[in-house]
MILO-223590 format. One record per residue: x, y, z of N, C-alpha, C in turn; residue in three letters. Coordinates in steps of 0.02 Angstrom, whole numbers, plus 50000, padded with zeros to 5 digits. Layout:
BEGIN
XYZXYZXYZALA
...
REM end
This chain:
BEGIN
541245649655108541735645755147541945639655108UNK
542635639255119542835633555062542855628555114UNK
542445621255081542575616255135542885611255112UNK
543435606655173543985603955130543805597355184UNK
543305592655161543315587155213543745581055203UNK
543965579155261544515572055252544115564355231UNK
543955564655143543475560155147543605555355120UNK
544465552855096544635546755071545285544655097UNK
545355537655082546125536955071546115535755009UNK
546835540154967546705539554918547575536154886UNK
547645531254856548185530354808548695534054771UNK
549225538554802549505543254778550255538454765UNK
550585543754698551225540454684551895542654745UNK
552275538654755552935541254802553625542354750UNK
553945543654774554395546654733554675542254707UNK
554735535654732555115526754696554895524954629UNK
553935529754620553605526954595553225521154607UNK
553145518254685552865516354719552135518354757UNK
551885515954765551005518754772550905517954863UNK
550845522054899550385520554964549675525954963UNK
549375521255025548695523955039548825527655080UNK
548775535755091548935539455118548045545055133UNK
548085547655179547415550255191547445558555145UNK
546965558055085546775563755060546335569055051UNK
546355576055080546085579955100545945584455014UNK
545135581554996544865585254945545245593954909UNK
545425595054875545775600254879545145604954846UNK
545485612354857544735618354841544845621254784UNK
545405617154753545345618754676545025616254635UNK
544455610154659544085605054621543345608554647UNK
542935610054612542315612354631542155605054675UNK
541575605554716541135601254760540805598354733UNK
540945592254710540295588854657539475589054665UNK
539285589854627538455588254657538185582454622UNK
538025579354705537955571054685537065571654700UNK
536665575154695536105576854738535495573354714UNK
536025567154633535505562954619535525556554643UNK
536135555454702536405547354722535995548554779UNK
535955540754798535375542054872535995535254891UNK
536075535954970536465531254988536035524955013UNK
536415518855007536225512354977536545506355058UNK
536725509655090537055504755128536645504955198UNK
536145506855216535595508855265535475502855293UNK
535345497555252535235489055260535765485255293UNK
536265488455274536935483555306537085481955378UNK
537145477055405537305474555467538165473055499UNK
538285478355529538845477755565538875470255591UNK
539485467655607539845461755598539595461955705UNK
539125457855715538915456255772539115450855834UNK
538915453755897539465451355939539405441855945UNK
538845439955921538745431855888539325431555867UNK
539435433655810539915432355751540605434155771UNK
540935437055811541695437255836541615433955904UNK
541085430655916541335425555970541495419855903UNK
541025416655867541305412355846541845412255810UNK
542385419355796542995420955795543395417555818UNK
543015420155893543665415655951543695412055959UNK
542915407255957543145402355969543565396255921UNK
543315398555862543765394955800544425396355794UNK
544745402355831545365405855848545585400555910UNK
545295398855951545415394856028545575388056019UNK
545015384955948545185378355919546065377655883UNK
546015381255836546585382055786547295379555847UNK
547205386855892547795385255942548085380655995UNK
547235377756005547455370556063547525365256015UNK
547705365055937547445361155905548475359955872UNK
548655367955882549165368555853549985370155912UNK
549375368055993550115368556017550165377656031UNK
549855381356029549955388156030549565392756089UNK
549875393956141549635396256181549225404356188UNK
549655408156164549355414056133549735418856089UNK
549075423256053549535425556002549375432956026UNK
549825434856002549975444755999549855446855923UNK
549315452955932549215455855861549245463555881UNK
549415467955838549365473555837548785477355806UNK
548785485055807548285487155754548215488355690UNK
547695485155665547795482155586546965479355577UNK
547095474655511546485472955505546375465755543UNK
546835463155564546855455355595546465460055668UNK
546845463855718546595467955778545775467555767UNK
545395470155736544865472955706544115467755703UNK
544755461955661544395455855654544175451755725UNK
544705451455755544605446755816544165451255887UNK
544425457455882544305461355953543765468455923UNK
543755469255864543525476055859543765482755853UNK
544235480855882544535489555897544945489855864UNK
544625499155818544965501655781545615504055801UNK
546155504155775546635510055822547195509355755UNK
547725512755781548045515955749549035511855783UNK
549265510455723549805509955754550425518155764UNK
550815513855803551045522155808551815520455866UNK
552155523255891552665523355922552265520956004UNK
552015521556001551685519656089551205513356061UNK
551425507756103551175500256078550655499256099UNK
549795498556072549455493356089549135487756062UNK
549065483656099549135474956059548575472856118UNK
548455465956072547905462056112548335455456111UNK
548375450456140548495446056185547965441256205UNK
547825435956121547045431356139547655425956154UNK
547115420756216547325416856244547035409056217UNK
547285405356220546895396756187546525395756248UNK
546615399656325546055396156360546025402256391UNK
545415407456396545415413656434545315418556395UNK
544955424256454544815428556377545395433556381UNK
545315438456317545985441956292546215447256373UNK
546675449056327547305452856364547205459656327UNK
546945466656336547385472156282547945474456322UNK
548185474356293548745481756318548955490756280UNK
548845495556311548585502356296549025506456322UNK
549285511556318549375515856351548945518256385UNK
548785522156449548575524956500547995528456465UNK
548385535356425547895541056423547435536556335UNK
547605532056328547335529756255546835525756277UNK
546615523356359546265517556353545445519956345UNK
545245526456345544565526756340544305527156266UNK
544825528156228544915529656152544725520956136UNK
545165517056147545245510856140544535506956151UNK
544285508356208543685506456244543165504856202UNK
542985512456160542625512356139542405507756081UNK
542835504356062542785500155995542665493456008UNK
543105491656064543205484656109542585482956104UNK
542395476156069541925472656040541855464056090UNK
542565462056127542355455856168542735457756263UNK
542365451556277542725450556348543335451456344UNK
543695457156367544465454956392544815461056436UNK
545135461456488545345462656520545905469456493UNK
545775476956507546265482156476546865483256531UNK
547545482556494548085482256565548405490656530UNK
548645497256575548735502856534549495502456557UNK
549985505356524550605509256545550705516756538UNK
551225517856587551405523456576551825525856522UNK
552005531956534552415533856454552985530756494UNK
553165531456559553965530656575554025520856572UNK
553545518056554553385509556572553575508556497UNK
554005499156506553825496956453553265492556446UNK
552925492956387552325488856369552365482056343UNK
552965482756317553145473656305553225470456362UNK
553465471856437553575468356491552695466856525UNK
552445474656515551605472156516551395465156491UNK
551485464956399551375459056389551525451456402UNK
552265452356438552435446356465552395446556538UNK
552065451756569551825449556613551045446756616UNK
550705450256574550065444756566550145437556535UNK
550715435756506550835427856478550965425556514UNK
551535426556579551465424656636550875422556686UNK
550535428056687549905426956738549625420956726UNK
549685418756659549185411956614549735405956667UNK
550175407556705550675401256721550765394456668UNK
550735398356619551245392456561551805392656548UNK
551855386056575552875386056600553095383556521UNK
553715386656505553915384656435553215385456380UNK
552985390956367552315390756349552615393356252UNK
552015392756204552275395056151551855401256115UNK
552025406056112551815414056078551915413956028UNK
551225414755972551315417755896551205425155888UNK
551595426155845551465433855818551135432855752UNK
550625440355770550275441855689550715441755652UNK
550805442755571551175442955548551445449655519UNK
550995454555560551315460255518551465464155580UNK
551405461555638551825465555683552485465655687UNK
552915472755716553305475755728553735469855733UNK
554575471355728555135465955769555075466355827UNK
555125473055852555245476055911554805472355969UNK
554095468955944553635465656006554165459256006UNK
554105455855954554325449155957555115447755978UNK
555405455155969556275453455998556175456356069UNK
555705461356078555935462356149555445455856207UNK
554955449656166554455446356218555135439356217UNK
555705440356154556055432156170556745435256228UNK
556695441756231557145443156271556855443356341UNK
556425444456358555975446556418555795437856460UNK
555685435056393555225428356430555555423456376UNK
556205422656388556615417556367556485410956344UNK
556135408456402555955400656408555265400356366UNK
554925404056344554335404556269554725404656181UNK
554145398056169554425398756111554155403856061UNK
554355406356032553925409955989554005409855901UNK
553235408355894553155406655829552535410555786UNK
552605410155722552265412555670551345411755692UNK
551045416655693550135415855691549715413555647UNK
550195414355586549715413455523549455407655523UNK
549425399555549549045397055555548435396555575UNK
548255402055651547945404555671547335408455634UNK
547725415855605547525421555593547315418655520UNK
547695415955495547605415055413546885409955402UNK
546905404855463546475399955468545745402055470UNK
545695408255511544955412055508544825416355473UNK
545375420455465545185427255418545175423655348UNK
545445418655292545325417555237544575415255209UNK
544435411555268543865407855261542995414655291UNK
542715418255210542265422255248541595419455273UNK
541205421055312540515418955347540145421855287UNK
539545420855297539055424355228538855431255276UNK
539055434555316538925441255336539385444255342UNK
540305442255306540695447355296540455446055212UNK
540175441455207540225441055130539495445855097UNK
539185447955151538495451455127538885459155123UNK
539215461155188539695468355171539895467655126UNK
540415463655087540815464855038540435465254975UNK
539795461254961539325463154906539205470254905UNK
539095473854974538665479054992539215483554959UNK
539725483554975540455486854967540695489054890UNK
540295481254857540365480454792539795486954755UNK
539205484254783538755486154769538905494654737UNK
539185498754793539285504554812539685508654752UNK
540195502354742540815505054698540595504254619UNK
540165500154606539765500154544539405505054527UNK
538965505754564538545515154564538995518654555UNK
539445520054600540045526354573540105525554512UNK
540265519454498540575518054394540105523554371UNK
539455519154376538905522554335538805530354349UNK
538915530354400538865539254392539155541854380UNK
540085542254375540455544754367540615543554275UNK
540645537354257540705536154179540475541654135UNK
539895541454142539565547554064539665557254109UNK
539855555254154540395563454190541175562654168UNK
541315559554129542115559554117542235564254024UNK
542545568754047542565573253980543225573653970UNK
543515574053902544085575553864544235582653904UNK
544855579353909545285585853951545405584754036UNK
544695581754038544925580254120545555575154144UNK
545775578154215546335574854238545925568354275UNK
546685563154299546685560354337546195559654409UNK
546715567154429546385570654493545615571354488UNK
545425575254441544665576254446544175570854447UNK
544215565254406543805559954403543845556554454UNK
544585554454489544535556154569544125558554591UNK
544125563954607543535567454655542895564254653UNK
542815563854568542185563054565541735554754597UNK
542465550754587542255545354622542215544054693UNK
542895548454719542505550454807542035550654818UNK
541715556554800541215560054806540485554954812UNK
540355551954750539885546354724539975541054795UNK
540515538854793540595533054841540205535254910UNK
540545541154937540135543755002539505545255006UNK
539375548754937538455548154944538105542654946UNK
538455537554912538085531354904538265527254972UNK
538585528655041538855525755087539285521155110UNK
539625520255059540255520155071541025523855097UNK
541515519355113542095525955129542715525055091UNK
542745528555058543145528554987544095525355014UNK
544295521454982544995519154991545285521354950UNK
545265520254883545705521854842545425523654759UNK
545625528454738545445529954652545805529154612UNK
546085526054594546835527254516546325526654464UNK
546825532454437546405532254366547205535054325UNK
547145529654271547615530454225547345528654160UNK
547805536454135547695538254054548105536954015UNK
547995534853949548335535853896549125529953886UNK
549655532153901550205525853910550305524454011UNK
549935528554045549955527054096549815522154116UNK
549155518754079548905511954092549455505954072UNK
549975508454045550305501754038550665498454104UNK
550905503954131551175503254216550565501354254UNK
550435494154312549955495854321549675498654400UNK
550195502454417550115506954463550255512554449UNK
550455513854381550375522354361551025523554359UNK
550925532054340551625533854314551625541554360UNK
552155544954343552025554354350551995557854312UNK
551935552854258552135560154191551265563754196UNK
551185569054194550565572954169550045570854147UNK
549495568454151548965565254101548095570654118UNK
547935569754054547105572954030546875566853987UNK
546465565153990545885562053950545745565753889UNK
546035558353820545955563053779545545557353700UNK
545195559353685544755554153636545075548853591UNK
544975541953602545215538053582545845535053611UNK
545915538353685546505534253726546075529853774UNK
546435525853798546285523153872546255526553918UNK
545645525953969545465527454022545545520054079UNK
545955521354121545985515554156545775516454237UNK
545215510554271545275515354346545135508554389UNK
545315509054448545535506154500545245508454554UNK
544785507154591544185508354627544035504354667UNK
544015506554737543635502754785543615506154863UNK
543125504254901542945506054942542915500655023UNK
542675505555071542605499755132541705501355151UNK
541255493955176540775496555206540735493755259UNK
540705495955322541045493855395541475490755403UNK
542145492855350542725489355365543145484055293UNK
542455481155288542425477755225542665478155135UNK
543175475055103543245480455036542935477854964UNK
542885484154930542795481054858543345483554833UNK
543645480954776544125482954726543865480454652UNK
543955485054613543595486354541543775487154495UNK
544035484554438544395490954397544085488754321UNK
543995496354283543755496454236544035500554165UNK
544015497854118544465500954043544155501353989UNK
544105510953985543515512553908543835516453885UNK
543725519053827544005525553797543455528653770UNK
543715535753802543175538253738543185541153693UNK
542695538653629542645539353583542555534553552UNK
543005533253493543015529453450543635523253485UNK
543665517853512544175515453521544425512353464UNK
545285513453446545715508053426545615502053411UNK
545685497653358545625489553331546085487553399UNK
546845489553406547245487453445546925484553514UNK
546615492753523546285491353607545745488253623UNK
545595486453568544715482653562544945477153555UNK
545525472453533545705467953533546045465753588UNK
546375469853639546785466453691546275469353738UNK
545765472353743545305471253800544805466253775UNK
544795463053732544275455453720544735451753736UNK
545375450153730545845446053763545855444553844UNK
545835450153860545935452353942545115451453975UNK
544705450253946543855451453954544045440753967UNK
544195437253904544275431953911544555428353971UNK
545265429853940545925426954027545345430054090UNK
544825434954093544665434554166544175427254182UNK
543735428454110543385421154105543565418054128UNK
544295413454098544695407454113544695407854166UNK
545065411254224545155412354276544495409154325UNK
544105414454315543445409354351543165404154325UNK
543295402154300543175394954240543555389954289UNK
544035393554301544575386354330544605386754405UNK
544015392154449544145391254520543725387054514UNK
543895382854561543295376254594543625374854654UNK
543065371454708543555369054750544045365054753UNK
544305364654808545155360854797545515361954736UNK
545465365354712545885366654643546415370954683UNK
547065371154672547615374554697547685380554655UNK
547615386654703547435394054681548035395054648UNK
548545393254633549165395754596548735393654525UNK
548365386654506548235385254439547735389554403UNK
547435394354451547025399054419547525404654377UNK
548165407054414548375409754367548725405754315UNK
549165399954317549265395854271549175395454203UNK
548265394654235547655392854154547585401354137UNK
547635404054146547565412454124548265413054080UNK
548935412054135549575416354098549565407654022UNK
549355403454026549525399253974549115402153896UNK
548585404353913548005406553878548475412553849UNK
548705416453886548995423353851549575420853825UNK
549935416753825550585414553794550275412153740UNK
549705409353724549705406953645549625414153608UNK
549435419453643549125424053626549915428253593UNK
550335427053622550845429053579551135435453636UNK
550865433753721551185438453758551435436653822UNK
552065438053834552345434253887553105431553878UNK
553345428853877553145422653919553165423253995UNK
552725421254044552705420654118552645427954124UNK
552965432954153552725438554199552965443854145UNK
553105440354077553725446054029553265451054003UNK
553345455253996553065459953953553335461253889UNK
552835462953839552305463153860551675457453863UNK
551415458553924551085453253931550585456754008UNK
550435448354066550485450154128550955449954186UNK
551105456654202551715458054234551425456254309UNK
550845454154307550805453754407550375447954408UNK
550155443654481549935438854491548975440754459UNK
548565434454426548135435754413547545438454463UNK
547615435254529547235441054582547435438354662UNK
547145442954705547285442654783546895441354813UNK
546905439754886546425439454920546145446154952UNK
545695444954959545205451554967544765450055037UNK
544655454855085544065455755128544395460755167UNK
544115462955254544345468355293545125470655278UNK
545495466255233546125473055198545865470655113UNK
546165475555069546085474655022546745469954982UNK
547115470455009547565462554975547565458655038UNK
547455450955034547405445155122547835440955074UNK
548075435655112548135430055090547675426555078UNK
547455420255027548195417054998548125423054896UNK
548515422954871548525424954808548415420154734UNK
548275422154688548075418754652548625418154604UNK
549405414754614549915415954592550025410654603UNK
550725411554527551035404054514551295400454565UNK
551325393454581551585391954632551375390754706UNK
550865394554717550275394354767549825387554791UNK
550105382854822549915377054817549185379054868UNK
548835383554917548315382754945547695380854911UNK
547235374654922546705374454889546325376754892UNK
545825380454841545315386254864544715382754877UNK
544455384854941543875381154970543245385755003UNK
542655384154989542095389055002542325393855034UNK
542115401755026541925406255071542865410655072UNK
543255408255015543885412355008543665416554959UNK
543995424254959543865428754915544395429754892UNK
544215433654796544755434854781544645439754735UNK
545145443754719545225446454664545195442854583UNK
544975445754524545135442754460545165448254423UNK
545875448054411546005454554373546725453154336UNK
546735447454277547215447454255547445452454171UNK
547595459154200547645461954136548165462754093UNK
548465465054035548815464454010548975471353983UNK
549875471953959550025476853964550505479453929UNK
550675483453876550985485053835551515490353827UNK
552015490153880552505495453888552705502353841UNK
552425509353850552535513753785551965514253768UNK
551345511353783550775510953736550105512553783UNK
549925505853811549445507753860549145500953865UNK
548605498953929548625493153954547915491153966UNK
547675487653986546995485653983546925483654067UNK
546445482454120546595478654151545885478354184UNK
545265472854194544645471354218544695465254291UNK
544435470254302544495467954391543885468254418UNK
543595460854444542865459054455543185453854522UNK
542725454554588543025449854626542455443654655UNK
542615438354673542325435254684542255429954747UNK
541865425854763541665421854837541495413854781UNK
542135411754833542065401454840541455399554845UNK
541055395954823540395389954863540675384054846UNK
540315379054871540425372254866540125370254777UNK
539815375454761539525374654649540005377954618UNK
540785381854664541215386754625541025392654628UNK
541225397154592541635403254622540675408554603UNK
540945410154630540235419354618540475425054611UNK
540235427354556540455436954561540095439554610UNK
540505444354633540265451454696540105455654633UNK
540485457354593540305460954535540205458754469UNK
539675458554419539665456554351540225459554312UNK
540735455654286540975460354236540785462854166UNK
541145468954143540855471954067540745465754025UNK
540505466753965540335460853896540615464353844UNK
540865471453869540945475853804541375482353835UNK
541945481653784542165489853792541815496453777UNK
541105495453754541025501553764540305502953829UNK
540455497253846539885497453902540225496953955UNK
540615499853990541105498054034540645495054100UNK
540245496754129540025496654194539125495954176UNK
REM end
């Protein structure tokens, strides 16, 4: 019996040449790896406890009586997740939660969805359902109502729909409605040391894969396969796989890949992009070896790119304004003779992101970025560089603020031929 389990999201190209995370179903043309020497590692880990999303709210309850904001509307996503727990799914039938600055939340569900919903629902709050023939935005302003705040003011998450926020200024006129991210951005940037123990754990997970999967990578193999093989690793080791890119040869110069055809072939670049969730939580990874004999070329612009990541954490400290981390990186590669600013060849993207329950958050580690980075913000460091026609380097190690400066979640390589 061929078994085809749904065990990643995996990073596939779209036809723009644009990348989404789309859910990938192992295919039965790849034998079943046998991982029967990984023992899974995440047994220790502690789900994010109902202590810890009260003091969510209530640092969510401060922000808003603090900012004038009566309540905000979020959809399902990773902000949903953070505050209330519940997993769900967005989709053409709306449900949203509705936290209040004084009172506990609001969901709103469809009917036949609310036992689905239930189950995840992590605080106090009140489930209101509609029908299919009901609208659910009038639901929501009828629970903003119930609060009797006359002329009251509503933020939206920031990645919800138009459709909530045009049909709640049409519905309930006399509300002002404004942006959440003060809110949302205010708690989710800043991690506790028990989203920050997942995300080690997360880390943890995606490192083992390296190691197991590295000395399994043979001339000739595709893309796809070393894929698998890092699925595979990730789930034994307990994690739940997000995403694999792996780019070969001039693929690595793009650094979301290309379509042209690629095999692993001795003395090219192997490039990969790796990371996982552990209860929610992400790591992102990326690592660049060749095998064989590597190139003077490539041995030289991955000691370049090994450095600029240095700099980079060299220059987080607190209050330092996260745009100057990339700054001191892209200045470093301009003496280097690449660039100038985002030119290629050089670095074509910001030196890193914020990282936790999604794998890019605000704030970014890009020019211009006046937020100061202050304990307990995560980020990406992965400023690589990239050679159009040729092929690209790119080391991605992420890290956690303290009040002594920044910490790796992951050690990075010392050496191209020690990748991991």
């Amino acid at each position: 019996m061929i078994r085809i389990p749904l065990v990643s999201r995996r990073r596939v190209l779209l036809g723009s040449g644009a990348l989404a995370l789309t859910p990938f179903l192992r295919s039965p043309l790849f034998a079943e790896p046998d991982t029967s020497d990984l023992q899974k590692i995440t047994g220790d880990t502690i789900p994010i406890t109902a202590a810890e999303r009260q003091v969510r709210m209530d640092r969510a309850r401060s922000l808003m009586l603090a900012l004038g904001i009566d309540a905000i509307v979020i959809e399902p996503g990773a902000s949903l997740v953070y505050f209330t727990g519940i997993e769900w799914r967005r989709s053409e039938r709306l449900t949203a939660a509705i936290l209040f600055a004084k009172g506990d939340a609001v969901i709103v569900t469809p009917f036949f969805e609310e036992p689905s919903v239930r189950e995840t629902l992590a605080i106090p709050a009140e489930v209101r359902v509609w029908q299919e023939d009901e609208d659910p935005i009038a639901l929501i302003a009828g629970a903003l109502n119930a609060q009797k705040i006359a002329n009251g003011t509503v933020a939206i998450e920031e990645t919800a729909r138009f459709f909530v926020s045009d049909g709640l200024a049409k519905l309930i006129p006399s509300f002002r409605i404004v942006s959440a991210n003060p809110v949302v951005r205010g708690c989710r940037m800043i991690k506790t040391p028990a989203e920050i123990a997942l995300m080690i754990k997360a880390t943890d997970v995606t490192i083992a894969a390296y190691r197991w999967v590295w000395p399994r990578i043979k001339i000739g193999m595709t893309p796809q396969e070393i894929g698998s093989l890092m699925d595979a690793a990730t789930v034994k080791l307990g994690g739940v796989p997000q995403f694999s890119l792996v780019l070969v040869g001039e693929a690595a110069a793009y650094p979301h890949g290309s379509h042209k055809p690629q095999r692993v072939r001795e003395g090219e670049v192997v490039l990969m992009d790796c990371g996982c969730t552990v209860h929610g939580y992400q790591s992102d990874v990326s690592r660049t070896f060749v095998p064989g004999k590597a190139p003077a070329e490539v041995r030289k612009l991955w000691e370049t790119v090994h450095e600029g990541q240095q700099i980079a954490f060299r220059t987080a400290r607190v209050g330092v304004p996260a745009g100057q981390v990339d700054d001191a990186v892209r200045a470093f590669y301009e003496k280097q003779g690449f660039g100038p600013r985002y030119h290629l060849p050089g670095l074509s993207h910001r030196t890193g992101h914020g990282i936790g329950l999604d794998g890019h958050e605000p704030v970014n580690l890009v020019h211009n970025e006046t937020t100061p980075l202050r304990p307990g913000m995560c980020f990406s460091d992965e400023p690589g560089l990239y050679l159009p026609g040729k092929f690209g380097v790119r080391l991605e190690d992420c890290f956690h603020m303290t009040e002594s400066g920044p910490k790796w979640f992951s050690t990075p390589p010392t050496s191209l031929d020690k990748p991991v």
